[in-house]
C-alpha positions in Angstrom: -2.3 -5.2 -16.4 0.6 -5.2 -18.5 3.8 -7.0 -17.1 6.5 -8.6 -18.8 7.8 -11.5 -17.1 12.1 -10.4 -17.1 11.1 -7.5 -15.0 12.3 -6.6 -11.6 9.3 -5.6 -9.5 9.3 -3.8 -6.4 6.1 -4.0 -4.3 5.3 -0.7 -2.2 2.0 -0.7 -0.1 0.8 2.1 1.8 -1.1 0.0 4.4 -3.6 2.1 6.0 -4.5 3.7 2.2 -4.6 -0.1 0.9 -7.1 -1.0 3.7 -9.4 2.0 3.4 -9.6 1.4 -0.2 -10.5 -2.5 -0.4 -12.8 -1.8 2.8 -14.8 0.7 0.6 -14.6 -1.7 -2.0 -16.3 -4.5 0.7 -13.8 -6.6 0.9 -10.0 -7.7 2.9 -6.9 -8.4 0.9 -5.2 -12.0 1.5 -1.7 -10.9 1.2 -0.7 -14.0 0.3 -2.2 -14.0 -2.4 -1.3 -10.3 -3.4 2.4 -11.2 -3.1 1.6 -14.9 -5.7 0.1 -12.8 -8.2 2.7 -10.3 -8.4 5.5 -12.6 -7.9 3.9 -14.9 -10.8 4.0 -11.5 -13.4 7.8 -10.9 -13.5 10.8 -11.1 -11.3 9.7 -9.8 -7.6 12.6 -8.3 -5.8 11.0 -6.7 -2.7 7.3 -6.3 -1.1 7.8 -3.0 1.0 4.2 -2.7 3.8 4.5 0.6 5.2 1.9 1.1 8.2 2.3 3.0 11.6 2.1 1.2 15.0 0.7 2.2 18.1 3.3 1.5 20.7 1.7 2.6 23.9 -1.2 0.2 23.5 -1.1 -3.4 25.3 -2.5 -4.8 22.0 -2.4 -3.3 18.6 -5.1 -4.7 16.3 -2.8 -4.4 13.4 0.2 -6.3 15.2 -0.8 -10.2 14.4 -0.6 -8.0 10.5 2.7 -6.9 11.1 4.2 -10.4 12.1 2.5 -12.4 9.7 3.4 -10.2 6.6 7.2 -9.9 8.6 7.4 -13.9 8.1 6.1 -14.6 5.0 8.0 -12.4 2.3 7.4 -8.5 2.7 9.7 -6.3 4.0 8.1 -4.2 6.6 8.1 -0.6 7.6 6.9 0.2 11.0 6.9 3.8 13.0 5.0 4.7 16.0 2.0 7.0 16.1 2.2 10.5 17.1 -0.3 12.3 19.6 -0.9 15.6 19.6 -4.3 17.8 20.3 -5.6 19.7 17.6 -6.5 23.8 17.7 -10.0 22.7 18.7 -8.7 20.7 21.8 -9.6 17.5 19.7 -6.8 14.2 20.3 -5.3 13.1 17.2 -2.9 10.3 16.1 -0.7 10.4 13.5 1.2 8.0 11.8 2.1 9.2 8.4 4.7 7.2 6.3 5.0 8.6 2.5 8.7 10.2 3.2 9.6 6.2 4.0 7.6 5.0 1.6 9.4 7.8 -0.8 13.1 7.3 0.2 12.8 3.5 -0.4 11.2 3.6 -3.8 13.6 6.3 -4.8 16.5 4.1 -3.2 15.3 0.9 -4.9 14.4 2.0 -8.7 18.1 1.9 -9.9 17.2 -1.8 -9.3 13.9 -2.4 -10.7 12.2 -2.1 -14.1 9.3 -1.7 -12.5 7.6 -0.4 -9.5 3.7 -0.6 -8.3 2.1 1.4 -5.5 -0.7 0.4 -3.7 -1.8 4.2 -3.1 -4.2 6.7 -4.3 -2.4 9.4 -2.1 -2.0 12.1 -4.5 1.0 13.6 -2.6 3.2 11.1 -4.7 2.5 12.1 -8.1 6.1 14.0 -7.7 7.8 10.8 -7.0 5.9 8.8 -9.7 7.4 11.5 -11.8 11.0 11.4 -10.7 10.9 7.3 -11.1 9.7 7.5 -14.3 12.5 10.0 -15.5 14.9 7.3 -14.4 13.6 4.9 -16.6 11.3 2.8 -14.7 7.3 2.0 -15.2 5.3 2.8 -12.3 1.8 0.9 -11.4 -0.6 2.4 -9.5 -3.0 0.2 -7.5 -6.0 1.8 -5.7 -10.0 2.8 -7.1 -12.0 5.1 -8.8 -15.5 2.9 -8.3 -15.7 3.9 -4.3 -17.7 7.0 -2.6 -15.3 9.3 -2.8 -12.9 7.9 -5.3 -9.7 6.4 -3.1 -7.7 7.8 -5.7 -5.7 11.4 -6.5 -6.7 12.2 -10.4 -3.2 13.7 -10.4 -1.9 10.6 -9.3 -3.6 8.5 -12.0 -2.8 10.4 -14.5 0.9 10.1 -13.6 0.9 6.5 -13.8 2.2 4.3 -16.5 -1.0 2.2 -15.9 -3.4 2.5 -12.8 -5.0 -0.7 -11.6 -8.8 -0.4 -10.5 -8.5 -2.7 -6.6 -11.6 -4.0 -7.5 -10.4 -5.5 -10.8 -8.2 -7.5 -8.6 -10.7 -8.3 -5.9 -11.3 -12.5 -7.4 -7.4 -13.1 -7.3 -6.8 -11.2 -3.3 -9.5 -11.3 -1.5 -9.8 -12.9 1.9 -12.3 -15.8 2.1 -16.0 -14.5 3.9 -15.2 -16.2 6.9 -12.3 -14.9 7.5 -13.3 -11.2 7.0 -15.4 -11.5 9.9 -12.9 -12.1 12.4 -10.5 -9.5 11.5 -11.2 -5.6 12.0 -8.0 -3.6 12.0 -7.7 -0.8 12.9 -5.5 2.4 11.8 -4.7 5.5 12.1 -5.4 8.4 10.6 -3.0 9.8 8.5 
């Protein structure tokens, strides 16, 4: 990874794509320590953690998440899910968040030098694209080494640098016994 320590970095984590991508890998992120090693490789201005919630639930598995990353450092970005039924009768949820994720990135790079995603969602090659025209590295955090890849080709080739997750996996990883208790849940883009 190639930082340099006077830059403004702006954190922007697609949660649901982050999660399925370290849970291929076998392993949970400690976002505690995400946020330290980030904030430790230049000047962090903002950790954005984009993730849909179920509101119509009495308990969300994500929600202890949600609070926890709320009240230590990262600025979150919450929706609710959409239900609909499918053409083959089939319920779905929904709870896409790449125009949020998008609009923030593209109203925060006039103030960073920097950005990193924590995606592999090829839909934002585009906006890797326009950052980069306005001067600004972009990061790409997710892997190549799982079954399927968690990554868009087009996305890593758009990057100023891609991270492989798994390269990463000995500075954020939970602890073992940790992992065990926790099982989010989310949905399905």
């Amino acid at each position: 990874m190639q930082f340099y320590s006077a830059e403004r970095l702006g954190l922007f984590i697609d949660g649901s794509n982050l999660y399925s991508a370290a849970r291929a890998l076998g392993f949970d992120i400690d976002y505690k320590k995400l946020l330290n090693l980030f904030a430790g490789k230049g000047r962090l201005i903002r950790a954005f953690y984009y993730t849909a919630l179920m509101e119509d639930q009495e308990y969300s598995p994500i929600r202890p998440l949600v609070d926890w990353l709320d009240y230590n450092g990262y600025t979150m970005v919450t929706k609710p899910t959409k239900e609909f039924t499918d053409a083959m009768g089939r319920r779905k949820i929904k709870g896409n968040m790449d125009i949020e994720l998008a609009i923030d990135v593209m109203e925060m790079c006039q103030y960073l030098d920097h950005v990193v995603l924590f995606s592999g969602d090829g839909d934002f090659r585009r906006l890797v694209e326009a950052v980069q025209r306005k001067g600004v590295r972009v990061s790409v955090v997710s892997t190549i080494r799982s079954q399927p890849p968690m990554v868009a080709d087009e996305l890593r080739r758009q990057a100023d640098v891609f991270i492989e997750l798994q390269d990463l996996e000995s500075q954020i990883a939970r602890a073992q016994q940790q992992q065990h208790r926790d099982d989010r849940a989310y949905p399905a883009d």
